[in-house]
MARBA-3410 file (N, C-alpha, C, O; in Angstrom, 1 decimal):
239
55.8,42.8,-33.3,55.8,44.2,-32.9,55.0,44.9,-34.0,54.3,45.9,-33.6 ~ 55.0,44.5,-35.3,54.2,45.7,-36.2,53.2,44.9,-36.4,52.4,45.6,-37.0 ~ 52.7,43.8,-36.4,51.6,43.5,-35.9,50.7,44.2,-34.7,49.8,45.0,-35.0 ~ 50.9,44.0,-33.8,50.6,44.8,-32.7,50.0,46.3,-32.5,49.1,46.9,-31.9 ~ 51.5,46.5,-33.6,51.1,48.3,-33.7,50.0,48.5,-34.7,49.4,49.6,-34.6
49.7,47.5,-35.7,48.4,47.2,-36.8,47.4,47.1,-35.8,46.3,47.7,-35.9 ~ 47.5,46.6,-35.1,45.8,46.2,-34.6,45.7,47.3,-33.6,44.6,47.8,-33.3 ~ 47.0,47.9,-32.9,46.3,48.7,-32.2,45.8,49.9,-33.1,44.9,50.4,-32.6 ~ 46.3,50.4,-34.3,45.8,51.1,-35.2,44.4,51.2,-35.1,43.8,52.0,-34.5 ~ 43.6,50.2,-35.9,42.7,49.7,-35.8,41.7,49.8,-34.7,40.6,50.4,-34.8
42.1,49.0,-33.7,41.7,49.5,-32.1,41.1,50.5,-32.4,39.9,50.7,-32.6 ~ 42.1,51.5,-32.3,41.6,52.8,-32.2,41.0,53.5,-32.9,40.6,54.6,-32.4 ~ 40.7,53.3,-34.1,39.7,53.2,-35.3,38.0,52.8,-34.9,36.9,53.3,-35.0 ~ 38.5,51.5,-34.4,37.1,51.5,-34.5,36.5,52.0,-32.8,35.4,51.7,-32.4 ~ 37.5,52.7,-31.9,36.8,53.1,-31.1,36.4,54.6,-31.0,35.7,55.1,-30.2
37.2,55.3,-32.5,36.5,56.4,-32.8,34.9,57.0,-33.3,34.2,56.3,-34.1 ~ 34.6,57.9,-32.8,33.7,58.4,-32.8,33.4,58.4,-34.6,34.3,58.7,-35.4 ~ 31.3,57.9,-35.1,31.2,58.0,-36.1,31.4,58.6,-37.0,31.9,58.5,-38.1 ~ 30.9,59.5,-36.2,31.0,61.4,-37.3,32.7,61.5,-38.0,33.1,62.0,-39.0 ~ 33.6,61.0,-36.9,35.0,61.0,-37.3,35.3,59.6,-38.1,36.3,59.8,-38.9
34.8,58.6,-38.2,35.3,57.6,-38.8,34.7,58.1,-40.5,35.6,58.2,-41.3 ~ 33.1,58.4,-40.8,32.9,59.2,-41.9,33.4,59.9,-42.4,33.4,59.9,-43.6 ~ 34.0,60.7,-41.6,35.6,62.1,-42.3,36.5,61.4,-42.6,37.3,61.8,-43.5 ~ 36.8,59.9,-41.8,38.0,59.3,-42.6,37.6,58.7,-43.9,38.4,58.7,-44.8 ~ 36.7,58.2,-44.1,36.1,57.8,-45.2,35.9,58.9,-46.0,36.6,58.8,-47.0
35.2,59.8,-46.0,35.2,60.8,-47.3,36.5,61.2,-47.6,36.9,61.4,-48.7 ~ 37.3,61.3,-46.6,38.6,61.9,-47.3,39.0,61.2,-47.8,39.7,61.7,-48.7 ~ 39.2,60.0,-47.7,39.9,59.2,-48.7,39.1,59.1,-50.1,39.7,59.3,-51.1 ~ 38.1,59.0,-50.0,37.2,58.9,-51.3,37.1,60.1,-51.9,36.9,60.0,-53.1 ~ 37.2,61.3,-51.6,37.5,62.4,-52.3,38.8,62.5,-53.2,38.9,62.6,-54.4
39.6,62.5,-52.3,41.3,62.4,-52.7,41.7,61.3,-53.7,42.7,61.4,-54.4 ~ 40.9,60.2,-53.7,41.2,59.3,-54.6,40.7,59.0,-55.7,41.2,58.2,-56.6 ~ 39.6,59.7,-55.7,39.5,60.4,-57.3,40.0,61.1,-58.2,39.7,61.1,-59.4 ~ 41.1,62.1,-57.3,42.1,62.4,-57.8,43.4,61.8,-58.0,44.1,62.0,-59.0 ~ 43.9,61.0,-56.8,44.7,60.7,-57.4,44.9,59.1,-58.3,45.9,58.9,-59.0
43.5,58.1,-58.2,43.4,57.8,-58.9,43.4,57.9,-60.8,43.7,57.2,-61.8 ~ 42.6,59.6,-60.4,42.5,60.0,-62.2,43.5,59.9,-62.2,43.8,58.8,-62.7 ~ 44.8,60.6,-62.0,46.3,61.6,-62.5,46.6,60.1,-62.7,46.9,59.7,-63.8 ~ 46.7,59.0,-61.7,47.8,57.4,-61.6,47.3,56.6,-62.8,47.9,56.1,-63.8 ~ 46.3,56.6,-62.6,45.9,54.8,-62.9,45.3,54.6,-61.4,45.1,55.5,-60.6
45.0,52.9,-61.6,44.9,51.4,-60.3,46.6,51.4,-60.2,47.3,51.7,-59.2 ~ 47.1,50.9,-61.4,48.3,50.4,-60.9,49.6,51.9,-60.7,50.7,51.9,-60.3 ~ 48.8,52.9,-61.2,50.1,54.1,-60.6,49.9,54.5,-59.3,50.8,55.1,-58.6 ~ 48.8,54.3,-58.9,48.5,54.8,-57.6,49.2,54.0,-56.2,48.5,52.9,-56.0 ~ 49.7,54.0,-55.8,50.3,53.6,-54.1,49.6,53.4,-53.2,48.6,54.0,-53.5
49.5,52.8,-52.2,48.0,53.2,-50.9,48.5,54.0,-50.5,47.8,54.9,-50.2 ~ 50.2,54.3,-50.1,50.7,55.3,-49.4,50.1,56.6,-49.9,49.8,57.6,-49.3 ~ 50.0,56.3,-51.0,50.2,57.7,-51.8,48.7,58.6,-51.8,48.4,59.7,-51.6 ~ 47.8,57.4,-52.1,46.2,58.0,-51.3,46.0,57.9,-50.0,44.8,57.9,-49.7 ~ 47.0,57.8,-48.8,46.6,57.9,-48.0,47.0,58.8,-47.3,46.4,59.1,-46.2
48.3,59.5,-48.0,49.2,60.3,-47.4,47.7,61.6,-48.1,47.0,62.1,-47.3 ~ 47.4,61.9,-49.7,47.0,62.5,-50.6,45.2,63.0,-49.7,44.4,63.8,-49.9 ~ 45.4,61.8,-48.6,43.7,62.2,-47.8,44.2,62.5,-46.3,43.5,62.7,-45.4 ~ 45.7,62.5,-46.3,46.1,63.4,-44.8,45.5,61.7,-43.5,45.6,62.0,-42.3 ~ 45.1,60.6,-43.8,44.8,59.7,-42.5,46.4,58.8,-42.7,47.4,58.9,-43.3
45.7,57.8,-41.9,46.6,56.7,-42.2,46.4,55.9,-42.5,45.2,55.5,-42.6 ~ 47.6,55.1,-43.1,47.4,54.0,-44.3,46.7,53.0,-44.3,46.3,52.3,-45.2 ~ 46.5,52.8,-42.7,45.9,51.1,-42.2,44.3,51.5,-42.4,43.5,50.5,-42.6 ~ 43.6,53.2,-42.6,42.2,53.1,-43.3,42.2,52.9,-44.6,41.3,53.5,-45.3 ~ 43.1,52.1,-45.3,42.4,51.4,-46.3,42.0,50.3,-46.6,41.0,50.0,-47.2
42.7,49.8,-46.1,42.0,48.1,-45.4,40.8,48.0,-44.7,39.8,47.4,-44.9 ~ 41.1,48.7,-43.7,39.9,48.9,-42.4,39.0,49.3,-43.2,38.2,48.4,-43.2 ~ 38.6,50.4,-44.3,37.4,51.0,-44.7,36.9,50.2,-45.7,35.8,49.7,-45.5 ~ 37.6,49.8,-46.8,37.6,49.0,-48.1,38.3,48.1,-48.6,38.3,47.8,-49.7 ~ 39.0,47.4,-47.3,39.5,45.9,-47.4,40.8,45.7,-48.8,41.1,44.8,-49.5
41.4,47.4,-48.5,42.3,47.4,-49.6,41.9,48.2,-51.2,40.8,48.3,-51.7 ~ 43.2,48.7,-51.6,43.3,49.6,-52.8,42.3,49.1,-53.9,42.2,50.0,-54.7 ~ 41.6,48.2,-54.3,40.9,47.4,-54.9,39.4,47.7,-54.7,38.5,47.9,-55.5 ~ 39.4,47.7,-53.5,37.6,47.9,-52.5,37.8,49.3,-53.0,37.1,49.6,-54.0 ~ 38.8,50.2,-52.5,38.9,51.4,-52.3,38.3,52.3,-54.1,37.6,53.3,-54.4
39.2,51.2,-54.9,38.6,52.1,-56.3,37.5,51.9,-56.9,36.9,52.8,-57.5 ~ 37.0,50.5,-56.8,35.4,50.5,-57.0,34.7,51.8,-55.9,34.0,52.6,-56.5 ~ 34.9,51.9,-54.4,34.1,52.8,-53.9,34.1,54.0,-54.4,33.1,54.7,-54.5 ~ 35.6,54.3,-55.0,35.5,55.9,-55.7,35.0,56.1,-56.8,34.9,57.3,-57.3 ~ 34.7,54.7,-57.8,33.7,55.2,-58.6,32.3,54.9,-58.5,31.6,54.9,-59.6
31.7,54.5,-57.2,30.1,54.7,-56.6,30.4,56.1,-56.0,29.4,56.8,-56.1 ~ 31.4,56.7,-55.5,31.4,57.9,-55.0,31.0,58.8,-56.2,29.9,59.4,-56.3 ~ 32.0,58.9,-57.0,31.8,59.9,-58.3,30.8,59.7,-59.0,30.6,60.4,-60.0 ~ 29.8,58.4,-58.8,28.1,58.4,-59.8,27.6,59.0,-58.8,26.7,59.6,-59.3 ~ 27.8,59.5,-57.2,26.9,59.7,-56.3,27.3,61.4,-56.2,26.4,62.2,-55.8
28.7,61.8,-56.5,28.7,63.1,-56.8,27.6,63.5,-58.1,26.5,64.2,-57.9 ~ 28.1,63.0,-59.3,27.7,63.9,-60.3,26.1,63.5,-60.5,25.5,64.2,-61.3 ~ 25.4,62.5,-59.7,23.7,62.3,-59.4,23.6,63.7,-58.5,22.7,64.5,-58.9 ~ 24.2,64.1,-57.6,23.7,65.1,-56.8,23.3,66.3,-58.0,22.5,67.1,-57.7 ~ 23.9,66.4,-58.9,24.3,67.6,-59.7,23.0,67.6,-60.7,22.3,68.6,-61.0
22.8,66.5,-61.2,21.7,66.2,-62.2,20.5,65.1,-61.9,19.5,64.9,-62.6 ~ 20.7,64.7,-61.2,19.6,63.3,-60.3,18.2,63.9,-60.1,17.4,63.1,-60.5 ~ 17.7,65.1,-59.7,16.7,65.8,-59.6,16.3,66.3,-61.2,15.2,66.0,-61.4 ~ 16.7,66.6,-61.7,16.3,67.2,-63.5,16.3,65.2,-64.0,15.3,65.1,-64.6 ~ 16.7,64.4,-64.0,16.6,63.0,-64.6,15.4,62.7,-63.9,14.5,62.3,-64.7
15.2,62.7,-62.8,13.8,62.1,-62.1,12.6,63.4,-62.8,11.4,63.2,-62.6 ~ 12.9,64.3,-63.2,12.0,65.3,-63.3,11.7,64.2,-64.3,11.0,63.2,-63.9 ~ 12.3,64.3,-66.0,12.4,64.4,-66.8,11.6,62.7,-66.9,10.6,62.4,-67.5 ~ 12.4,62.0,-66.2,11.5,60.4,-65.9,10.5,60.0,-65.9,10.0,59.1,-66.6 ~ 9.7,61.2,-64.6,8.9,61.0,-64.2,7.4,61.5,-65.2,6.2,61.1,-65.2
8.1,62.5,-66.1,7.4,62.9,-67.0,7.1,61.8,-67.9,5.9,61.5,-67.9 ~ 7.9,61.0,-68.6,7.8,60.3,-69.9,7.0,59.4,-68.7,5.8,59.8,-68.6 ~ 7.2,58.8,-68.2,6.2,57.7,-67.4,5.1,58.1,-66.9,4.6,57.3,-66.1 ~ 4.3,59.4,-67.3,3.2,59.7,-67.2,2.2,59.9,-67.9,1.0,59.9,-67.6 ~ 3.1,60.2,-69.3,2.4,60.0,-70.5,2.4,59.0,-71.3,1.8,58.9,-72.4
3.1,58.2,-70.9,3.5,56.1,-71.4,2.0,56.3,-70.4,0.9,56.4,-71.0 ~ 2.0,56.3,-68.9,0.7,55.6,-68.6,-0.3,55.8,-69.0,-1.1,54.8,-68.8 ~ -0.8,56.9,-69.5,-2.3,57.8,-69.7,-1.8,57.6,-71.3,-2.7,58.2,-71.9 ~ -0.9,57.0,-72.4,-1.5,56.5,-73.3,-0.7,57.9,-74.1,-0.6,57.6,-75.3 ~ -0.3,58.9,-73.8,0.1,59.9,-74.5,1.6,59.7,-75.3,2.3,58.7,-75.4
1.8,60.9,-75.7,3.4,60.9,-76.4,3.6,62.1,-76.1,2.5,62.8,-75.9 ~ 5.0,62.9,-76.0,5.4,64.3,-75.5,5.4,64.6,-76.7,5.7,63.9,-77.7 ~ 5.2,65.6,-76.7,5.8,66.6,-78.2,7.3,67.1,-78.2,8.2,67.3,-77.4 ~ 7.1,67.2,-79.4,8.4,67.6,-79.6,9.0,69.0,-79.2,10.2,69.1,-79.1 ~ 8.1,70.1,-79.2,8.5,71.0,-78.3,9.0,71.1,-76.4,9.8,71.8,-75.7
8.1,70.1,-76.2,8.2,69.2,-74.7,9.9,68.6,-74.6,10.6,69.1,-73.8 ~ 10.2,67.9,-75.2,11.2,67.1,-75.7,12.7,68.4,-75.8,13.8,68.2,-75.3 ~ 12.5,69.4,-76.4,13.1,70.7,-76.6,13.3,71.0,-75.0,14.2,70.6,-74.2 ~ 12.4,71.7,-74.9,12.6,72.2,-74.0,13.4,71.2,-72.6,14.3,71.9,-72.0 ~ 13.1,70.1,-72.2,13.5,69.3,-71.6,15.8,69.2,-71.7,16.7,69.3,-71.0
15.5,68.8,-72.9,16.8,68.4,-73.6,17.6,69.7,-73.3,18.7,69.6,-72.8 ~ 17.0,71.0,-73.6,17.9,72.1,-73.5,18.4,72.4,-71.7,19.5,72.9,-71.3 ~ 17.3,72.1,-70.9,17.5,71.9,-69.7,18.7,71.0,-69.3,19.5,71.5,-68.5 ~ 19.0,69.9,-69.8,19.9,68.6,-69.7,21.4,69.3,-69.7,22.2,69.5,-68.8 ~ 21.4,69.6,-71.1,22.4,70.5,-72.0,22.9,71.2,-70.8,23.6,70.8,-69.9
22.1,72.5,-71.1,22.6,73.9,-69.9,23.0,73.1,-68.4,23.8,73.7,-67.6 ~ 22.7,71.8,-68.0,23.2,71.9,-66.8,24.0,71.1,-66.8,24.4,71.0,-65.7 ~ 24.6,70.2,-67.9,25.9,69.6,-68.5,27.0,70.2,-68.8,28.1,69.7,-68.6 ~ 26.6,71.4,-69.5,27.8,72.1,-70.0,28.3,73.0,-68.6,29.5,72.8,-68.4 ~ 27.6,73.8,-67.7,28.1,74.5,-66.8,28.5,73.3,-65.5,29.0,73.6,-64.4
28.3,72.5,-65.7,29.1,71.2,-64.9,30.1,71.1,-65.4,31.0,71.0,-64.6 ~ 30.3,71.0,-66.1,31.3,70.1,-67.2,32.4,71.3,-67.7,33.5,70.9,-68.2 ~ 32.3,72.5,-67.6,33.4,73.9,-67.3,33.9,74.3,-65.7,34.6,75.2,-65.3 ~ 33.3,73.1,-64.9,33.3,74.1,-63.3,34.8,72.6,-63.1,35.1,71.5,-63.5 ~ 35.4,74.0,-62.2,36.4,73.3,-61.1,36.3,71.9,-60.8,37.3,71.2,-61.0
35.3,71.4,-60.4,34.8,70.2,-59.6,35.3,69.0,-60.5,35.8,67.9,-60.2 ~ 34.9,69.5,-62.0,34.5,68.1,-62.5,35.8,67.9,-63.2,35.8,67.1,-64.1 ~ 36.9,68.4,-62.9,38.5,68.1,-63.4,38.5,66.7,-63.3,38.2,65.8,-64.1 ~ 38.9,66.5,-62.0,38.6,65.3,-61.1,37.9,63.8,-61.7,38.5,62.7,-62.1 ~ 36.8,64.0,-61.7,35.9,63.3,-62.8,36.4,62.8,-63.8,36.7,61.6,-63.9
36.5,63.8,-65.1,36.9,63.7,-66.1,38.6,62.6,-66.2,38.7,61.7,-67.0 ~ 39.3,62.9,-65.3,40.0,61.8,-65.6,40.2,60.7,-65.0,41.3,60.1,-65.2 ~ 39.1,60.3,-64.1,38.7,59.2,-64.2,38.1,58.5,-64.9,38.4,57.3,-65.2 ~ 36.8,59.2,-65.6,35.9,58.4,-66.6,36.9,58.1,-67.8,37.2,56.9,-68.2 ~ 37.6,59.3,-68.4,38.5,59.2,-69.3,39.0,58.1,-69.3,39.0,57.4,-70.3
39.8,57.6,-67.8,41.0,56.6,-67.7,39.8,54.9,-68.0,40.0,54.0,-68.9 ~ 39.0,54.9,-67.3,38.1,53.9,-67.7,37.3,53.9,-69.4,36.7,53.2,-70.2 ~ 37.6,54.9,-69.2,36.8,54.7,-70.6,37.9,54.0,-71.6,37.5,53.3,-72.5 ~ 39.0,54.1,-71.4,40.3,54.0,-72.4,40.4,52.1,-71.9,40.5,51.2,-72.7 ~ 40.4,51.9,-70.6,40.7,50.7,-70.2,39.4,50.2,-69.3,39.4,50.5,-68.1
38.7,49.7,-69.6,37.0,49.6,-68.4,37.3,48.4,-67.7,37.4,47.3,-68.0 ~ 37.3,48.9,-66.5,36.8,47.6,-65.2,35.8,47.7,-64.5,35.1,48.6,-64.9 ~ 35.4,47.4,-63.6,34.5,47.1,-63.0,33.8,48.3,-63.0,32.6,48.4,-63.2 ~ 35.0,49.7,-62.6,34.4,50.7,-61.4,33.7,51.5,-62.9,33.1,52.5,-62.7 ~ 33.9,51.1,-64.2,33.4,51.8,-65.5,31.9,51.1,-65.2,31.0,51.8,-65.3
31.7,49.6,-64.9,30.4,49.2,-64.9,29.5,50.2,-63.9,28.3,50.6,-64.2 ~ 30.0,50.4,-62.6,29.4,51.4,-61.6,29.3,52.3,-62.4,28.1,52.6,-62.4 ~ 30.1,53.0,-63.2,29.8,54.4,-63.4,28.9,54.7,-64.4,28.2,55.7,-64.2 ~ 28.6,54.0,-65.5,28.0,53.7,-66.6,26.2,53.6,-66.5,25.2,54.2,-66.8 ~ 26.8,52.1,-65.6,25.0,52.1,-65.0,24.9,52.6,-64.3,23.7,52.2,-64.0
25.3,53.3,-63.5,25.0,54.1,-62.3,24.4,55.6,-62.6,23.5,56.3,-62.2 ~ 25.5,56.0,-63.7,25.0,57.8,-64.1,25.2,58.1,-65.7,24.7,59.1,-66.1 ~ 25.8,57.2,-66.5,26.0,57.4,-67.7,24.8,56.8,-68.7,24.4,57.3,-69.7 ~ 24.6,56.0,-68.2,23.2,54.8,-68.9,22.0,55.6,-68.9,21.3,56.0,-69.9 ~ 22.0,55.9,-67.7,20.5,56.6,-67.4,20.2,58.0,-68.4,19.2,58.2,-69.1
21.5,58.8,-68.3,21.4,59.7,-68.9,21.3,60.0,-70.2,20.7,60.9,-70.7 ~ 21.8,59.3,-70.6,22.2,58.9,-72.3,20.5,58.2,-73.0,19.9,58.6,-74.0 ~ 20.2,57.1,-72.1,19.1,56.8,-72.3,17.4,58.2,-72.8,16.6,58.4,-73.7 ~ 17.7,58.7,-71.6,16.5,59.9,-71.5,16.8,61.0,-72.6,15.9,61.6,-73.1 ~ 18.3,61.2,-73.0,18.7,62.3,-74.1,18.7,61.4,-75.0,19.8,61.7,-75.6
18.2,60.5,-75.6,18.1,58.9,-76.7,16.6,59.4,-77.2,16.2,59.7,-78.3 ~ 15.9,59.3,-75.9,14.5,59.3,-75.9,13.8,61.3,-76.3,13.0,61.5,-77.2 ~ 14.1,62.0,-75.8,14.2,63.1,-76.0,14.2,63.6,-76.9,13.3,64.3,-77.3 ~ 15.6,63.2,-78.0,16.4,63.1,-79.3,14.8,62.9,-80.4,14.0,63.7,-81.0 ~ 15.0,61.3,-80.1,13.9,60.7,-81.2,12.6,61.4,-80.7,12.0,61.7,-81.7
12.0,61.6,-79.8,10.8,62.8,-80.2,11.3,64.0,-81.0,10.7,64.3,-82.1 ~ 12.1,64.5,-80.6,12.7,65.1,-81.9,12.5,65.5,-83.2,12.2,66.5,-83.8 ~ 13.1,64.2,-83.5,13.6,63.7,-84.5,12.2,63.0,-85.1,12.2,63.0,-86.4 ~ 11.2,62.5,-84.5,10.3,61.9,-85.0,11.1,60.2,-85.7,10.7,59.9,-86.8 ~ 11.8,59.6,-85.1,12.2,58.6,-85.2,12.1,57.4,-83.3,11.7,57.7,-82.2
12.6,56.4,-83.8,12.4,55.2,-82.6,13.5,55.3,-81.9,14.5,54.6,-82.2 ~ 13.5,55.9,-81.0,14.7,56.1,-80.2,15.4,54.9,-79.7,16.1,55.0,-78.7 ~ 15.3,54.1,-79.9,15.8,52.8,-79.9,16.6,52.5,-80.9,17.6,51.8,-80.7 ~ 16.2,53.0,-82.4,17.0,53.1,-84.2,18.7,53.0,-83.3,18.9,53.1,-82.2 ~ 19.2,52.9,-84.1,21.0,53.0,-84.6,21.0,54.1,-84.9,22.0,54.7,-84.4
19.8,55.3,-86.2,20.6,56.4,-86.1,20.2,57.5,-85.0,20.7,58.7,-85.0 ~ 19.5,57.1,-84.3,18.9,58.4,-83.0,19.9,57.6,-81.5,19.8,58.2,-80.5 ~ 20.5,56.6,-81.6,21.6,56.4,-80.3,23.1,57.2,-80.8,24.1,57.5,-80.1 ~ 22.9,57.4,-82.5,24.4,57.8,-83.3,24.0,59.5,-82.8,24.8,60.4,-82.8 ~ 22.8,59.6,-82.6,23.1,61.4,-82.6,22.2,61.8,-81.3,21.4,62.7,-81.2
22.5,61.1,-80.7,22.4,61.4,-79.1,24.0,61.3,-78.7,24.6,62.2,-78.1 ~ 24.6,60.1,-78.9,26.0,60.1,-79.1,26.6,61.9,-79.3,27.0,62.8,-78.5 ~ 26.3,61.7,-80.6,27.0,62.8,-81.1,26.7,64.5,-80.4,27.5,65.4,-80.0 ~ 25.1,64.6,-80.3,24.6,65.5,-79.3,25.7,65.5,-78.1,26.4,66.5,-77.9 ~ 25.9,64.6,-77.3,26.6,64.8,-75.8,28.0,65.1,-76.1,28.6,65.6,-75.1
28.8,64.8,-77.5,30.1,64.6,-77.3,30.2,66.3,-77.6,31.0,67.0,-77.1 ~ 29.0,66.8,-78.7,29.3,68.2,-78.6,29.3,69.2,-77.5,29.8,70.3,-77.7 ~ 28.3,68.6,-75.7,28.9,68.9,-75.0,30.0,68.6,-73.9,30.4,69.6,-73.2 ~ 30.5,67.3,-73.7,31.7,67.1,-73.6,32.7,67.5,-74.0,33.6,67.0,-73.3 ~ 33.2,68.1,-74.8,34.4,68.3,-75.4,34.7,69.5,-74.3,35.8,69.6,-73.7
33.4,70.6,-74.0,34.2,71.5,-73.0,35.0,71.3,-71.3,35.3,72.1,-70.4 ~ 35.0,69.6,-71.6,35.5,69.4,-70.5,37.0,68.9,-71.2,38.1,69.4,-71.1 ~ 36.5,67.6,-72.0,37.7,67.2,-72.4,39.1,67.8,-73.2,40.3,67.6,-73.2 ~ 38.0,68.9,-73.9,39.1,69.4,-74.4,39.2,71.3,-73.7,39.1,72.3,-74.5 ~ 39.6,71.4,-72.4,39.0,72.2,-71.4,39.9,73.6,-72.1,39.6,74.8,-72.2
41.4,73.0,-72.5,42.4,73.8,-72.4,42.2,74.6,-73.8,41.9,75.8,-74.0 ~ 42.4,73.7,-74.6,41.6,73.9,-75.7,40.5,74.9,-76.4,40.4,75.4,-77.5 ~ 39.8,74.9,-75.5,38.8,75.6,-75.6,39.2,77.2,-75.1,39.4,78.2,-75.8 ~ 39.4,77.1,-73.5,39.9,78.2,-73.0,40.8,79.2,-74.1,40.7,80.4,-74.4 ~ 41.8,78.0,-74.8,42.6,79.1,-75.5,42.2,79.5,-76.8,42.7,80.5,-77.2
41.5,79.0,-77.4,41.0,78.7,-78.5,40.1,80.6,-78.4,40.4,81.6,-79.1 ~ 39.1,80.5,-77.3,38.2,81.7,-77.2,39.0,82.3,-76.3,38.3,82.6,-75.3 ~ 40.1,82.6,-76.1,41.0,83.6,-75.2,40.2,84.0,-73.9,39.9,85.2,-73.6 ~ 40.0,83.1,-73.5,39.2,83.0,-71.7,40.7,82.3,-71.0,41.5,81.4,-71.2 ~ 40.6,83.5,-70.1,41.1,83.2,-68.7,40.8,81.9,-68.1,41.6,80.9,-68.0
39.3,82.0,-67.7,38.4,80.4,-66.9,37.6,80.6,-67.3,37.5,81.7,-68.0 ~ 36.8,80.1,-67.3,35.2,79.7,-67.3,34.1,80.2,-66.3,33.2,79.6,-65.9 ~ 34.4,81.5,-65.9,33.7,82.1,-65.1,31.9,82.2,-65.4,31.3,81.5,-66.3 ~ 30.9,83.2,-64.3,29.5,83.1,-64.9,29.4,83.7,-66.2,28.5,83.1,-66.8 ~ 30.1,84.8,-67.0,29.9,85.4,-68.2,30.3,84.6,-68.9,30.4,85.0,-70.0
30.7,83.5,-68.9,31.8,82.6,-70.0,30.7,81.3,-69.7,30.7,80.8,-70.8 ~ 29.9,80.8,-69.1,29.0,79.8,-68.4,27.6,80.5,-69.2,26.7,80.0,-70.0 ~ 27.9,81.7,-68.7,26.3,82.0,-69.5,26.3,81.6,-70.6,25.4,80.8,-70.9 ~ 27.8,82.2,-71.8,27.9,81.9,-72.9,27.4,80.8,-73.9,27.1,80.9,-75.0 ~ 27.5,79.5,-72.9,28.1,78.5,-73.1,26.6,77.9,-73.0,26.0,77.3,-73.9
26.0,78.3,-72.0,24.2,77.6,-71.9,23.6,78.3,-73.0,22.8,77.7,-73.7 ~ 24.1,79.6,-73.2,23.1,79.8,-74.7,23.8,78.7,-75.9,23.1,78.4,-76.9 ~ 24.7,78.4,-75.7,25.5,77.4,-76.8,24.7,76.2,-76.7,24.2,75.6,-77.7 ~ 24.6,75.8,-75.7,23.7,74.4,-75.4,22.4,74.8,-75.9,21.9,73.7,-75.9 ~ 21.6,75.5,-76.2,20.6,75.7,-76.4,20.6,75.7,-77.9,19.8,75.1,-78.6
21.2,76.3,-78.3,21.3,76.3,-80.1,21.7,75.0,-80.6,21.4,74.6,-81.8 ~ 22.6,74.0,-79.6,23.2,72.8,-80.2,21.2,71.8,-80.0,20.8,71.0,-80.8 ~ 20.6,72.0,-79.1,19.0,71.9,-79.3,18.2,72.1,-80.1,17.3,71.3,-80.5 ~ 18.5,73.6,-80.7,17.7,73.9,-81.6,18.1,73.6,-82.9,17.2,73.6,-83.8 ~ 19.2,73.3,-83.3,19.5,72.8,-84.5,19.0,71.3,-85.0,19.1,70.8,-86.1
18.4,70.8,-83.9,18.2,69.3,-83.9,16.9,69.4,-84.7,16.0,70.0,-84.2 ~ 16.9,68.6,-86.1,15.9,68.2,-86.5,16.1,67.3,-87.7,17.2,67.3,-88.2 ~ 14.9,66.4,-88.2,14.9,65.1,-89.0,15.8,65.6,-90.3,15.9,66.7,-90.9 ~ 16.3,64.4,-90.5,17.3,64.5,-91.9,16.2,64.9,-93.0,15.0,64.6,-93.0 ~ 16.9,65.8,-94.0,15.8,65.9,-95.4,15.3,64.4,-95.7,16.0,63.4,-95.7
14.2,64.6,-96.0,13.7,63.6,-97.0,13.2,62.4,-96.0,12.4,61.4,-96.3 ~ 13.7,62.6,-94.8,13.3,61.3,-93.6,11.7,61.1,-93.3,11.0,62.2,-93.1 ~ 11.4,60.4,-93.2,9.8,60.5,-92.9,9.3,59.6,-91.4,9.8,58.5,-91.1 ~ 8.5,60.2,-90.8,8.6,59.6,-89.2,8.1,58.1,-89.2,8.1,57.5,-88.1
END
């Protein structure tokens, strides 16, 4: 008998219309970025993301062959969110350095400024908005414990990024952005703007804000811009 009622589940699944089978899929993949962050893999239930995306339980198998499929997909979902957000400014930024690697040039370091501050300003007003709660404790949770869906997320949107603010950095800096100490202070550059996520609450109460509205966002991009301009070669360093 519950066999039966499984397949006809299913059945009916797959004789739904595309556009509707896609809405069952995002909604689960939205919702389970959240409730992934707040659980874990192992706190999370299928009931519980499936109840948390409003379908039924038998689309998790059907979509992702199970809670397993399902959390790798939500962290290709969440490199494919936060690409939407910054994916256009990284191909800018890409497409630049691989134009002057070809024609034999090097960017300057005002070039490099200016670029990086761009990065900055659209990291930190990401990284204060609504959206990226979500996010953050997921990466958080992988970051503390890494599996697979840390390898998606890493090389998918963390690698790339880290890399071009590496390269950025050491024009800079007038150092090999490849060195140990220009990956230590690109490191250090991003964690100065990370923290307005991770440490969200923190912050808020710290500067007696309400939220992070546009007057509080503006704030914050001029902040990113000074954590730019401060950037330059240690005394005594020679390029």
């Amino acid at each position: 008998m519950m066999y039966t009622c499984i397949m006809s589940k299913i059945e009916n699944e797959q004789n739904t219309p595309a556009s509707r089978r896609d809405q069952t899929r995002e909604k689960l993949l939205a919702s389970s970025l959240d409730v992934f962050g707040r659980y874990g893999f192992d706190g999370a239930s299928t009931r519980q993301l499936a109840d948390a995306a409003g379908v039924n339980l038998q689309a998790i198998p059907y979509y992702f062959s199970g809670k397993e499929g399902l959390y790798i997909a939500t962290a290709e979902y969440l490199t494919e969110m936060i690409s939407a957000h910054v994916g256009d400014m990284r191909q800018k930024v890409g497409a630049r350095i691989a134009t002057l690697e070809a024609s034999g040039e090097s960017m300057t370091p005002a070039e490099a400024r200016s670029f990086l501050t761009e990065i900055a300003q659209t990291m930190i007003a990401l990284f204060v908005s609504k959206k990226s709660e979500s996010w953050a404790r997921f990466i958080i949770r992988e970051q503390m414990e890494p599996t697979e869906a840390f390898t998606r997320v890493y090389q998918g949107i963390m690698r790339p990024m880290i890399e071009i603010a590496r390269r950025l950095i050491g024009t800079i800096l007038g150092e090999d952005s490849k060195s140990e100490h220009v990956r230590l202070r690109a490191f250090s550059f991003i964690g100065g703007i990370m923290v307005f996520r991770m440490a969200h609450a923190a912050v808020l109460a710290q500067m007696e804000w309400d939220s992070a509205g546009p007057d509080e966002v503006a704030t914050l991009r001029k902040l990113a811009a000074e954590l730019v301009a401060v950037l330059e070669p240690a005394k005594g360093a020679t390029a």
